[in-house]
C-alpha positions as CSV (number, residue, x, y, z in Angstrom):
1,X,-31.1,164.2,98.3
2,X,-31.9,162.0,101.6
3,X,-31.4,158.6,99.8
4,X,-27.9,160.5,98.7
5,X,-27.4,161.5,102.2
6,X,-27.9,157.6,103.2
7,X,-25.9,156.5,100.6
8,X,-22.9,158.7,101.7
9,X,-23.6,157.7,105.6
10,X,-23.8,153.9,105.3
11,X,-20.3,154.6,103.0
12,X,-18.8,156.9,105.8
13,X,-19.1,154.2,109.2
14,X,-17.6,151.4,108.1
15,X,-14.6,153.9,107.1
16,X,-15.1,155.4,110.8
17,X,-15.2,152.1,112.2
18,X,-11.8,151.9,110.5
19,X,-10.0,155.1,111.4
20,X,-10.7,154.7,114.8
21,X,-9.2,151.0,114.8
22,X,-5.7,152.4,113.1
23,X,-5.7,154.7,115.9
24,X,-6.9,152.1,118.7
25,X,-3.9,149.6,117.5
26,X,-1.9,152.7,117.6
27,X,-2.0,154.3,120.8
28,X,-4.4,152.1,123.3
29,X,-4.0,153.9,126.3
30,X,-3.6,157.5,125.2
31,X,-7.4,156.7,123.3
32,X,-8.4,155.3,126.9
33,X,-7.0,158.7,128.7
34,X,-8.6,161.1,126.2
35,X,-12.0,159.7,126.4
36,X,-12.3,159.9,130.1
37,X,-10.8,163.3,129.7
38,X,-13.5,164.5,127.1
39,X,-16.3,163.1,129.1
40,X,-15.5,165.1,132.2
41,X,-14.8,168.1,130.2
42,X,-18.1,167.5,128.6
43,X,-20.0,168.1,131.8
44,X,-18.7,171.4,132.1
45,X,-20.3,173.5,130.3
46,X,-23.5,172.7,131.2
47,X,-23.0,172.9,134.8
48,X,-21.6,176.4,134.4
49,X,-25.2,177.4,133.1
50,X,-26.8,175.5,135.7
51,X,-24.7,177.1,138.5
52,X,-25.2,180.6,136.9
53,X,-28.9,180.6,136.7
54,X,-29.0,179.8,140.2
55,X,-26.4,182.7,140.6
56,X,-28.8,185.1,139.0
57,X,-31.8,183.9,141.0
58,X,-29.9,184.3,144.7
59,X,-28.8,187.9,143.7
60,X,-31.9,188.8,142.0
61,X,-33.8,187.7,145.8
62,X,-30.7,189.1,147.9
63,X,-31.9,192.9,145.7
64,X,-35.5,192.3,146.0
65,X,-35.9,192.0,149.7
66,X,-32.9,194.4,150.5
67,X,-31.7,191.3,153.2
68,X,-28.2,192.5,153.0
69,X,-24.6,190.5,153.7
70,X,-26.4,187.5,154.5
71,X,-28.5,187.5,151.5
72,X,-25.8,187.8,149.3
73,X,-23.3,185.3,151.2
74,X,-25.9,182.3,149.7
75,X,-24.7,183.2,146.6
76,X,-21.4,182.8,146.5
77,X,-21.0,179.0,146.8
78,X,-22.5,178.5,143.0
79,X,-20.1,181.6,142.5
80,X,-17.3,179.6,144.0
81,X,-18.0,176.3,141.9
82,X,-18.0,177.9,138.4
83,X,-14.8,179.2,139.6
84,X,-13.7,175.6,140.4
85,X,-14.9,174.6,137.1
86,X,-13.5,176.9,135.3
87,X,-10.3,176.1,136.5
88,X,-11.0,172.4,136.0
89,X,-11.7,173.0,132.9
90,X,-8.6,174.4,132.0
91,X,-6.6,171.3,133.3
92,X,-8.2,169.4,131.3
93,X,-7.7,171.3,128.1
94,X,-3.7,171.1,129.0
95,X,-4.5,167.5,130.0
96,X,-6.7,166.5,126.6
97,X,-3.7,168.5,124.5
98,X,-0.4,166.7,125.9
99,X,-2.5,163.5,125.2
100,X,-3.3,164.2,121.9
101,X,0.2,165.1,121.2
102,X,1.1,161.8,122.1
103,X,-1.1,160.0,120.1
104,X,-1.0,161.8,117.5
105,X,3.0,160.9,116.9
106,X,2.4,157.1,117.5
107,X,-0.8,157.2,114.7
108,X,1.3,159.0,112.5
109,X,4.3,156.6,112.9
110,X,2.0,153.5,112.7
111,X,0.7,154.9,109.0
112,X,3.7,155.8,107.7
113,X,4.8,152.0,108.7
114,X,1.3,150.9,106.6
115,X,2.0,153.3,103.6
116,X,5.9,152.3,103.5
117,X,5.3,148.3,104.0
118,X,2.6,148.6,101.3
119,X,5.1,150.8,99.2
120,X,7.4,147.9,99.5
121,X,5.2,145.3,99.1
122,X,3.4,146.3,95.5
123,X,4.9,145.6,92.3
124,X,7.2,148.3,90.4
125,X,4.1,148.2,87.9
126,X,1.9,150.5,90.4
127,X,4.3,153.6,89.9
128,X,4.0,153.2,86.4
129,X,0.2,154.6,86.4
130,X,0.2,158.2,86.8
131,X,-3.4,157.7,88.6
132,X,-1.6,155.5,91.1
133,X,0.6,158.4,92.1
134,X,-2.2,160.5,92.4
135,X,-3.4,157.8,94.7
136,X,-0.4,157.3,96.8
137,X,-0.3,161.1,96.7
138,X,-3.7,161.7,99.1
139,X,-2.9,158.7,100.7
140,X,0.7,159.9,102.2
141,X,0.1,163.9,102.2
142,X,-4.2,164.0,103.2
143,X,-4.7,160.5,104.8
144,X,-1.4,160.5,107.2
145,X,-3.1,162.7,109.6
146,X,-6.7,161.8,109.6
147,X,-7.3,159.2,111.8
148,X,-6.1,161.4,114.7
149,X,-8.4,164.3,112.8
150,X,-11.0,161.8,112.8
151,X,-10.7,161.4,116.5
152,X,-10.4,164.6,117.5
153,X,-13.4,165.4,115.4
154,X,-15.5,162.8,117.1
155,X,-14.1,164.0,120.5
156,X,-15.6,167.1,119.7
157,X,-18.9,165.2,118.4
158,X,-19.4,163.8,121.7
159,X,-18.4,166.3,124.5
160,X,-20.7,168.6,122.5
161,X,-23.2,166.4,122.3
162,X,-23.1,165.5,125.8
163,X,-23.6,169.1,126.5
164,X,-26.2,169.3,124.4
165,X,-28.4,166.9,125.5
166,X,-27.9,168.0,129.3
167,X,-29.1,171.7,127.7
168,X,-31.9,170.3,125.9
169,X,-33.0,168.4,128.9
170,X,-33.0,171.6,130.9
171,X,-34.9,173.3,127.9
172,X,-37.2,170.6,128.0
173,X,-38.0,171.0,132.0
174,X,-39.5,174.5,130.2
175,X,-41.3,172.9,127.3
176,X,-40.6,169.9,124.9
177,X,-40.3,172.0,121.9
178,X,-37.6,174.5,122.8
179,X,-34.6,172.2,122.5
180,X,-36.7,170.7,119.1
181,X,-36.3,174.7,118.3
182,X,-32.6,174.3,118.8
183,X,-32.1,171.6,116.5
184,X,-34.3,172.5,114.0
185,X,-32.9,175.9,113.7
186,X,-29.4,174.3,113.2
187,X,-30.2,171.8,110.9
188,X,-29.9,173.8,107.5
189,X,-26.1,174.4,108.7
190,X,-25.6,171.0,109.0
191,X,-26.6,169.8,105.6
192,X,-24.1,172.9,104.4
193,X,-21.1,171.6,105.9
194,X,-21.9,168.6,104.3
195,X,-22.5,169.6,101.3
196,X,-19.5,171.6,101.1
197,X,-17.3,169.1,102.2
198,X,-18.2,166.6,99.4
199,X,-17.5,169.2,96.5
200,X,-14.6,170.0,98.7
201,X,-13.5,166.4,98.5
202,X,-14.6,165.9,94.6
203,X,-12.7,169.0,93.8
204,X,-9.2,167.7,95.1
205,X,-9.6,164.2,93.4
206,X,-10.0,166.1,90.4
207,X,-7.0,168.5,91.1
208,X,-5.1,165.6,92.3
209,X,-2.7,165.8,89.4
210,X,-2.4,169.7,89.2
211,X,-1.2,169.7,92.9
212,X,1.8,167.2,92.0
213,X,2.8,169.1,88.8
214,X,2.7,172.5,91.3
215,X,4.5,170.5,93.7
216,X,7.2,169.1,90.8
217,X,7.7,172.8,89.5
218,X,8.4,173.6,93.0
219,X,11.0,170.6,93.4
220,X,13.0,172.0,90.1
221,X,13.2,176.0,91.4
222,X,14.5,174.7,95.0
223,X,16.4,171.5,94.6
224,X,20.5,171.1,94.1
225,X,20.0,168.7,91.5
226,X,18.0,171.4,88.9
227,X,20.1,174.5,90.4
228,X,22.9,174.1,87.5
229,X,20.4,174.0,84.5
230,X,17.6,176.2,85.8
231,X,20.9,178.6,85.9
232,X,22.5,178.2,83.0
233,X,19.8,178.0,80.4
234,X,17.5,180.8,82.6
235,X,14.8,178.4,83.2
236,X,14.2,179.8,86.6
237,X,11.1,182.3,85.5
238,X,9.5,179.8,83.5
239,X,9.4,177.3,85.5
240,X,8.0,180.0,88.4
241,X,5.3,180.8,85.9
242,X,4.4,177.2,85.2
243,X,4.3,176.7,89.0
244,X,2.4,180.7,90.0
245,X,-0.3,179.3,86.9
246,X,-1.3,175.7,88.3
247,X,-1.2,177.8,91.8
248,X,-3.7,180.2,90.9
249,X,-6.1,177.9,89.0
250,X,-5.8,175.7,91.9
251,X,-6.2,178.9,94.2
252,X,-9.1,180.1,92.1
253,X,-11.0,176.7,92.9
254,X,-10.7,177.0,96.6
255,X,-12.2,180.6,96.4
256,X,-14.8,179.6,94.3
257,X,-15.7,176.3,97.3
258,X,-15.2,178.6,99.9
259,X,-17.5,181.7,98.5
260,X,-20.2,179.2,97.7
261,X,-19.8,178.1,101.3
262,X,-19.8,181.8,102.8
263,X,-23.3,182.3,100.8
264,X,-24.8,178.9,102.1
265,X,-23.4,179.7,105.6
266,X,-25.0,183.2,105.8
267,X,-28.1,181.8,105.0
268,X,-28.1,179.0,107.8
269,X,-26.7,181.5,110.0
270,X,-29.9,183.5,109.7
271,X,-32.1,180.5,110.1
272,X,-30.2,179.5,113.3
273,X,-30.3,183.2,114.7
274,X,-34.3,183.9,114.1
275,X,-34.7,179.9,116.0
276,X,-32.6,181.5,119.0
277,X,-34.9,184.7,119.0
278,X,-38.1,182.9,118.6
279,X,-37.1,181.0,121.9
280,X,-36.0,184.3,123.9
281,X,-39.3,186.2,122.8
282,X,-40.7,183.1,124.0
283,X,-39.4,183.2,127.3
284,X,-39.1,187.0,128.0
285,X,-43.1,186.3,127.4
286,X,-42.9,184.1,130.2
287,X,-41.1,186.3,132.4
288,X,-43.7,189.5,131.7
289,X,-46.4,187.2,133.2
290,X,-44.6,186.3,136.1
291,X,-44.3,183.2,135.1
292,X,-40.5,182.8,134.8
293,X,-37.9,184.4,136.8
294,X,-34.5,186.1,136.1
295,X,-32.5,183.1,136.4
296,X,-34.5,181.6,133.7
297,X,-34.4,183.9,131.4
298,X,-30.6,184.3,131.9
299,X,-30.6,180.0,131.6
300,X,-32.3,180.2,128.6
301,X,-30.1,183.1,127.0
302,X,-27.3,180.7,127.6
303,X,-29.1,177.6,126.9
304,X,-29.6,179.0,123.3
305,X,-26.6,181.0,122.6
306,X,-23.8,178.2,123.7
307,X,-26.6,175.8,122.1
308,X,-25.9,177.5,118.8
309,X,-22.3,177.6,119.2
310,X,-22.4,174.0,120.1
311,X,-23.7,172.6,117.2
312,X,-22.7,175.0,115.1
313,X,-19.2,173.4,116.3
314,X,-21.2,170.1,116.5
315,X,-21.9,170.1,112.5
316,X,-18.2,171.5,111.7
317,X,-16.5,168.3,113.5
318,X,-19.7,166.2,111.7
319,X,-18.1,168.2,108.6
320,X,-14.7,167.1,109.6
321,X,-15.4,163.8,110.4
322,X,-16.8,163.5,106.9
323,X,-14.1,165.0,105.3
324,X,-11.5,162.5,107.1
325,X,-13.5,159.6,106.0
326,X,-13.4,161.0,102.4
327,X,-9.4,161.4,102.6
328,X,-8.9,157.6,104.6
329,X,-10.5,156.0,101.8
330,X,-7.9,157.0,100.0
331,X,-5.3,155.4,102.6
332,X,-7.8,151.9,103.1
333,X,-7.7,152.0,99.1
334,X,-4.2,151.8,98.8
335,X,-3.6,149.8,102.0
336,X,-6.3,147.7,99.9
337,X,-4.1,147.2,96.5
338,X,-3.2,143.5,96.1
339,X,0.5,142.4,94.5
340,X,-0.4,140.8,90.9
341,X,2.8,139.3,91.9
342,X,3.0,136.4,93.7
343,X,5.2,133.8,95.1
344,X,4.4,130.1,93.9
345,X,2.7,128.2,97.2
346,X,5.2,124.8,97.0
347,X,8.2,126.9,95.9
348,X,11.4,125.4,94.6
349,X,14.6,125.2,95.6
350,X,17.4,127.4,94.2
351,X,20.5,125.4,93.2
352,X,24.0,127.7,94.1
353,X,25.6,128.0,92.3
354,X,23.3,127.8,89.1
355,X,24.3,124.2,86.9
356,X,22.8,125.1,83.7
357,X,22.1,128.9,83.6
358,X,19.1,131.4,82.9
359,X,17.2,131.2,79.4
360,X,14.4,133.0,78.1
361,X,12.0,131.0,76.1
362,X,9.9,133.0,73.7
363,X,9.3,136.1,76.0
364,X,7.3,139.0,74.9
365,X,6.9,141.9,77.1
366,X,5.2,145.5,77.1
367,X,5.4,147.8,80.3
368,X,1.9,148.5,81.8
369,X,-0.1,151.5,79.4
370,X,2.4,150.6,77.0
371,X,1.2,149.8,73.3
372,X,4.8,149.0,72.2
373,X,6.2,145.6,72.9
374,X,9.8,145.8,74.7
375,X,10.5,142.1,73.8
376,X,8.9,140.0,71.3
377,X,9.2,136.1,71.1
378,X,12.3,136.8,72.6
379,X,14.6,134.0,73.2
380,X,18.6,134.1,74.7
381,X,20.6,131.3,76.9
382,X,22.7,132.9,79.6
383,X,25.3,130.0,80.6
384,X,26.0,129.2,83.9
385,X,29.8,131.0,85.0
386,X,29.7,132.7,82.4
387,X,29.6,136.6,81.2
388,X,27.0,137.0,79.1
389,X,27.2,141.1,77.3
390,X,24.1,142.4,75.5
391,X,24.6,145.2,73.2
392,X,22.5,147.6,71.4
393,X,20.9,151.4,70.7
394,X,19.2,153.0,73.5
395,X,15.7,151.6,73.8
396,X,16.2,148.1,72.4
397,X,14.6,146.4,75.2
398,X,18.4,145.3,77.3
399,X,17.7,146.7,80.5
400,X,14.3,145.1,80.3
401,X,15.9,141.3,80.6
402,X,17.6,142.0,84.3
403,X,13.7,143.8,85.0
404,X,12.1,140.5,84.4
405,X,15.3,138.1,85.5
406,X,14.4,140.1,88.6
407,X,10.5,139.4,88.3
408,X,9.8,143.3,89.1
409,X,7.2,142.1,86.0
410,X,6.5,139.0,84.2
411,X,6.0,138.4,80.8
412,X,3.1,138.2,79.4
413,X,4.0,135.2,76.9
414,X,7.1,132.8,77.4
415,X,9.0,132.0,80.5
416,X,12.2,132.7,81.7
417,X,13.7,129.8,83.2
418,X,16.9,129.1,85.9
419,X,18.4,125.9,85.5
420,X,15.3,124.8,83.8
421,X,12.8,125.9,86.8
422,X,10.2,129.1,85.6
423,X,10.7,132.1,88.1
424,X,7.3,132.1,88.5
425,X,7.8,128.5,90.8
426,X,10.4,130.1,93.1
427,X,10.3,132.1,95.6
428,X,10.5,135.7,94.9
429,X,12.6,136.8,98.0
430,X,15.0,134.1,97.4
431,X,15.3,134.9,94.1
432,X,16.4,138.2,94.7
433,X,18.9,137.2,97.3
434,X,20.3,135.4,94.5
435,X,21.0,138.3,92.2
436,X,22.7,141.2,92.3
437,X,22.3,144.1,90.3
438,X,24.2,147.6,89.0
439,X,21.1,149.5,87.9
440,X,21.8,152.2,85.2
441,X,20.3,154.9,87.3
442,X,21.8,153.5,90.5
443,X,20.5,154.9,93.8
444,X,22.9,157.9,96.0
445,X,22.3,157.3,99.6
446,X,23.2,160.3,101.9
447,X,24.6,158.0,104.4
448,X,28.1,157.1,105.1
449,X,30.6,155.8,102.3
450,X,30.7,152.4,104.5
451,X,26.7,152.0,104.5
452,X,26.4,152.9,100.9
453,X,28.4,149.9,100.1
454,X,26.5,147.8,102.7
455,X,23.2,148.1,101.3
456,X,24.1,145.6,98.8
457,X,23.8,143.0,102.0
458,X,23.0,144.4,105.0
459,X,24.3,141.5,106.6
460,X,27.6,142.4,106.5
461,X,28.7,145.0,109.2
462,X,29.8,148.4,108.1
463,X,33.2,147.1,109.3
464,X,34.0,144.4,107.8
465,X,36.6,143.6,105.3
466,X,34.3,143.2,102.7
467,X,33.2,146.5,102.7
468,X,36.6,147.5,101.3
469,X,37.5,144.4,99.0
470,X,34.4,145.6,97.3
471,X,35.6,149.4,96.8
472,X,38.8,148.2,95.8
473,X,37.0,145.7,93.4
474,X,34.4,148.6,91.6
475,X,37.3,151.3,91.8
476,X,35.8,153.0,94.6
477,X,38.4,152.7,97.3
478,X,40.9,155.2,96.1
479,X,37.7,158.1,96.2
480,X,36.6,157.6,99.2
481,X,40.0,157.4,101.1
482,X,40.6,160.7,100.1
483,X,37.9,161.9,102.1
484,X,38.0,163.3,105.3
485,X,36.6,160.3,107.4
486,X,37.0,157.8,105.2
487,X,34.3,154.9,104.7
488,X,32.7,156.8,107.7
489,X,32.7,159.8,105.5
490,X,28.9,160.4,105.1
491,X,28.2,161.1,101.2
492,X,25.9,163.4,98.9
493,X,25.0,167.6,100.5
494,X,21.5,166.5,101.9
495,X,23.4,166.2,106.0
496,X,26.4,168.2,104.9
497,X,28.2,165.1,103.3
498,X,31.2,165.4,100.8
499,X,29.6,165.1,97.1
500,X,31.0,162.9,94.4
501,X,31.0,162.9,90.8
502,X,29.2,161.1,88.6
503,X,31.7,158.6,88.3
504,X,32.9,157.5,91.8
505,X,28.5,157.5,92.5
506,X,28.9,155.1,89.9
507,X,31.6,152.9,91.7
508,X,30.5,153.2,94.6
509,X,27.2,151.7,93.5
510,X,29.6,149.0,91.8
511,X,30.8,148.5,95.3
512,X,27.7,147.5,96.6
513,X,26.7,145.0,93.4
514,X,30.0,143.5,94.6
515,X,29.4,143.4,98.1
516,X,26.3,140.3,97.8
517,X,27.2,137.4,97.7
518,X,25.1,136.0,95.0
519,X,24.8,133.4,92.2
520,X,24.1,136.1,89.6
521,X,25.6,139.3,89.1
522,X,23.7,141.9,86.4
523,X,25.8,145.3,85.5
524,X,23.1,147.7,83.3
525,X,26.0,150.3,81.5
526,X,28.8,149.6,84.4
527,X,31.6,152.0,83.1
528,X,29.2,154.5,81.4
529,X,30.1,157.3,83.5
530,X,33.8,156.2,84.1
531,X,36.7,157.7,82.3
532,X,38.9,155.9,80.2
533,X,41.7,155.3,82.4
534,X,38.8,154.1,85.4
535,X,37.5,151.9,82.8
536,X,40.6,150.0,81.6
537,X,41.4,149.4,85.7
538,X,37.9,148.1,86.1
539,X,37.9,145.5,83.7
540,X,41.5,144.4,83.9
541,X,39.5,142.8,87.2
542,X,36.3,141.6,85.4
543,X,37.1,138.1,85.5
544,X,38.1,138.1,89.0
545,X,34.8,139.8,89.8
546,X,32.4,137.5,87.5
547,X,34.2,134.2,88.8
548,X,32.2,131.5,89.9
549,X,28.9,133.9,88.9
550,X,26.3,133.5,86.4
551,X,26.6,137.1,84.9
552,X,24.8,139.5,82.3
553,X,26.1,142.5,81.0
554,X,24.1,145.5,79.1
555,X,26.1,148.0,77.7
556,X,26.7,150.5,74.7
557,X,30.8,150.5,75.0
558,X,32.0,148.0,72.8
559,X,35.5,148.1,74.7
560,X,33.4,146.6,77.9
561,X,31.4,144.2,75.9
562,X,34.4,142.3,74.5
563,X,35.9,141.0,77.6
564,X,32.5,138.8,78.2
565,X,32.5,135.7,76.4
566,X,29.4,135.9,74.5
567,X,28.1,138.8,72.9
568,X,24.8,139.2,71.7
569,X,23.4,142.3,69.9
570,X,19.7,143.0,70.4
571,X,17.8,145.7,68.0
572,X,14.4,146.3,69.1
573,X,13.7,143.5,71.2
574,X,15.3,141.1,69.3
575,X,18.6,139.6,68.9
576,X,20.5,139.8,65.6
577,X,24.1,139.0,65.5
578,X,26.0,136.6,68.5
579,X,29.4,135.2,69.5
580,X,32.7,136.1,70.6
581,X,34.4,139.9,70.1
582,X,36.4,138.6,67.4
583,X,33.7,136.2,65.5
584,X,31.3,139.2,65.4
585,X,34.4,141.5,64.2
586,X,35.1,139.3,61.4
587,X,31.1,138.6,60.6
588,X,31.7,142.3,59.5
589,X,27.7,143.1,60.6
590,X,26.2,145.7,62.8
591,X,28.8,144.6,65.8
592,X,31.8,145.4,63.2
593,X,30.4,148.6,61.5
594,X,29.7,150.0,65.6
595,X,33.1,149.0,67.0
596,X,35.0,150.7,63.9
597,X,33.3,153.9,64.4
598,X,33.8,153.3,68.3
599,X,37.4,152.7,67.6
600,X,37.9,156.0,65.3
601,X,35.7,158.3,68.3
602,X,38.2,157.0,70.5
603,X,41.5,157.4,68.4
604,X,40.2,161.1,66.9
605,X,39.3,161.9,70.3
């Protein structure tokens, strides 16, 4: 148990060490005003009890010789000081609390900057470990507020213990083991706390993953996006059972904690109390044999009783201290994750725009906890200026080739190569700068029509010409000029925006592939959610749009894939059939049998 509890302290200070340097960084001058603050608030108390025992002892001599007004005037200067510091004290709880507001809000703000650079900064392959969401989870909803909890807690560590020791030394004037009594008496509750905030802390690791699936279930019964379905196929009460179950096994375990705690704190409680009575007895001995007067009995009353409250409240910000060193190690081991990512030291030089094109060479792929290979000794040639269309069954490993011409992964055998260089020997951020992408599940941001666009560069002001040569080029200007405001028209219901359908989301995320400027332009199902006639206006414009760019298109519509100029179809990670639209029509394979039964869907329909 003590080598445990050594263990667990040596692991705790360097994590205290830490929290207290986020918050230092943080807010440097608020940390300098609280601490003074706390110090002469810790004084306080202690005074108070001096002040009132002599109180006690001028009235108890002012009754005993019957001296009258003048006897009792000496008492009212310690009378008028607690008064004083009573009032002082109360400034300096407003004081301590406006200053903890403040930096509390800059803390906060400077973790959410750690937690959202590090969000940024890790590959895509983090979110696709469920025990890295669990992670990320206590790091953003527990760890966000502990450094500031961790201060506070220590605050309340050392103004109490400052009080403390001024009591014991008072004590101590009476005889060296009464503030030993104190402690001793207290110490059982201390190793309580303790204890119960470790099991407290093991418990939510292991319920890590019930609290995000209770949080989930909660996210379908209140969220716009589920409200249609949970409606229309009277999902509602099942999904509020799924959610009320995780809720009560998750409720159940903190009643279970918190009972075992109530047991464990009666029983300290008890030993604390019989400590305080044993020192009274003690000193109402004292007084019976004229050895100690009122005042000290009074002193030592107080002494004990505000003792016991003090480290009672002296263990439970130990206990909280604890607990926030538990919950920032799981912020300092995120913050701690390292990229497996990383950009080549003597980077090359990206020629624009490219001379040769993109090739994989013998790629094979599987996603992290993956078994099943996405690609396998996969090999294509994506020529420069040209459009390049991939086709193929949901699942055959196309939207994986604009992952890795990206490099949100590598490959775990081959290369993938522009104009002969390996991504892997160029720099990753101007890689990216020199791609741009239409993602099949494209993002919707609830801002204005004119900033959706301009996140493709943001660059380019939410002004500028560009802005609508790009909605005009995806389809997307005629939508949004309908609406009320135009390209300042904000979009999507989050800030009471005007909502879209599927479609125009789709062009306007066109928009804002169109909108970069960039050697390589990647569409991932580009007209999947546009109608026919939307469609046939879009790619009258396809070769306007791919001009000049190195471009790859994935798509299941066989009416988009034959404008490109070489089409490749891919079946589980491979490809089986290539050329033109009419060379793979008259090969009379797959490509053939697919576009005939395309061809008759589109003429029965």
């Amino acid at each position: 148990m003590i080598a445990r509890a050594q263990q667990e302290l040596f692991r705790c200070l360097p994590l205290i060490g830490r929290g207290l340097g986020l918050v230092w960084q943080s807010a440097r001058s608020w940390t300098i005003a609280w601490g003074t603050l706390l110090l002469a608030q810790g004084l306080i108390p202690a005074a108070q009890i001096y002040l009132t025992r002599q109180t006690v002892d001028l009235l108890a001599i002012a009754i005993g010789s019957n001296g009258g007004t003048a006897a009792f005037a000496q008492a009212w200067p310690p009378v008028v000081l607690i008064g004083l510091l009573w009032f002082a004290s109360q400034l300096l709880n407003s004081a301590i609390t406006w200053v903890r507001a403040a930096q509390a809000e800059l803390v906060q703000d400077s973790i959410h900057t750690l937690i959202h650079s590090q969000s940024l900064a890790l590959d895509i392959a983090f979110y696709e470990n469920p025990e890295s969401y669990d992670l990320l989870h206590r790091a953003r909803v527990d760890a966000i507020s502990q450094p500031i909890a961790l201060l506070e807690s220590l605050g309340t560590v050392i103004q109490n213990g400052l009080t403390l020791i001024v009591l014991a030394v008072m004590l101590a004037s009476y005889a060296p083991w009464l503030p030993l009594l104190l402690i001793g008496s207290a110490l059982p509750g201390l190793w309580t706390v303790g204890r119960y905030v470790l099991r407290q802390h093991h418990w939510r690791i292991a319920n890590t993953a019930n609290e995000r699936r209770a949080r989930y279930y909660d996210w379908l019964l209140t969220e716009r996006s589920s409200a249609a379905e949970m409606r229309l196929f009277d999902l509602g009460s099942y999904h509020q059972g799924l959610f009320q179950r995780l809720r009560e096994q998750l409720r159940s375990g903190r009643l279970a904690l918190a009972r075992n705690e109530m047991k464990a704190e009666l029983v300290a409680g008890s030993i604390a109390w019989l400590g305080g009575l044993a020192g009274m007895a003690w000193m109402l001995m004292r007084a019976a044999n004229g050895l100690a007067r009122l005042g000290d009995l009074v002193l030592c009353y107080q002494a004990f009783q505000q003792g016991q409250k003090l480290l009672r409240s002296l263990m439970d910000g130990a206990g909280r201290i604890y607990r926030s060193t538990l919950f920032l190690d799981n912020l300092f081991q995120f913050l701690a994750i390292e990229p497996q990512l990383h950009t080549s030291t003597t980077p090359q030089p990206i020629t624009v725009p490219l001379k040769e094109g993109i090739r994989f060479e013998g790629v094979s792929f599987c996603y992290p906890g993956s078994e099943n290979a996405a690609l396998a000794n996969f090999s294509l040639t994506l020529p420069s200026g040209k459009a390049t269309a991939i086709v193929g069954h949901n699942g055959a490993g196309k939207s994986t080739l604009i992952k890795l011409l990206c490099r949100f992964y590598d490959p775990q055998e081959g290369a993938i190569l522009l104009d002969s260089v390996d991504l892997r020997e160029l720099d990753i951020s101007e890689l990216r700068r020199q791609i741009t992408v239409l993602f099949q599940e494209p993002v919707r941001y609830h801002t204005t029509a004119a900033e959706n666009i301009a996140m493709g560069d943001l660059a380019v002001p939410h002004d500028d010409v560009r802005i609508r040569a790009a909605a005009a080029a995806a389809g997307a200007a005629a939508p949004i000029e309908r609406l009320p405001h135009g390209y300042e028209s904000v979009l999507g219901k989050w800030f009471g925006g005007a909502e879209l359908s599927v479609g125009e989301w789709q062009r306007v995320a066109l928009a804002r592939a169109f909108l970069r400027d960039a050697a390589i332009i990647a569409l991932d199902e580009p007209t999947s959610a546009m109608d026919s006639w939307a469609e046939s206006d879009w790619l009258g414009r396809f070769r306007e749009l791919t001009a000049g760019r190195t471009g790859l298109m994935i798509t299941h519509r066989f009416t988009t894939a034959m404008h490109a100029d070489m089409i490749h179809v891919m079946v589980d990670g491979r490809i089986t059939e290539s050329g033109t639209h009419e060379q793979l029509v008259a090969a009379g394979g797959h490509y053939a049998e697919s576009w005939q039964t395309q061809m008759r869907e589109i003429t029965n329909g």
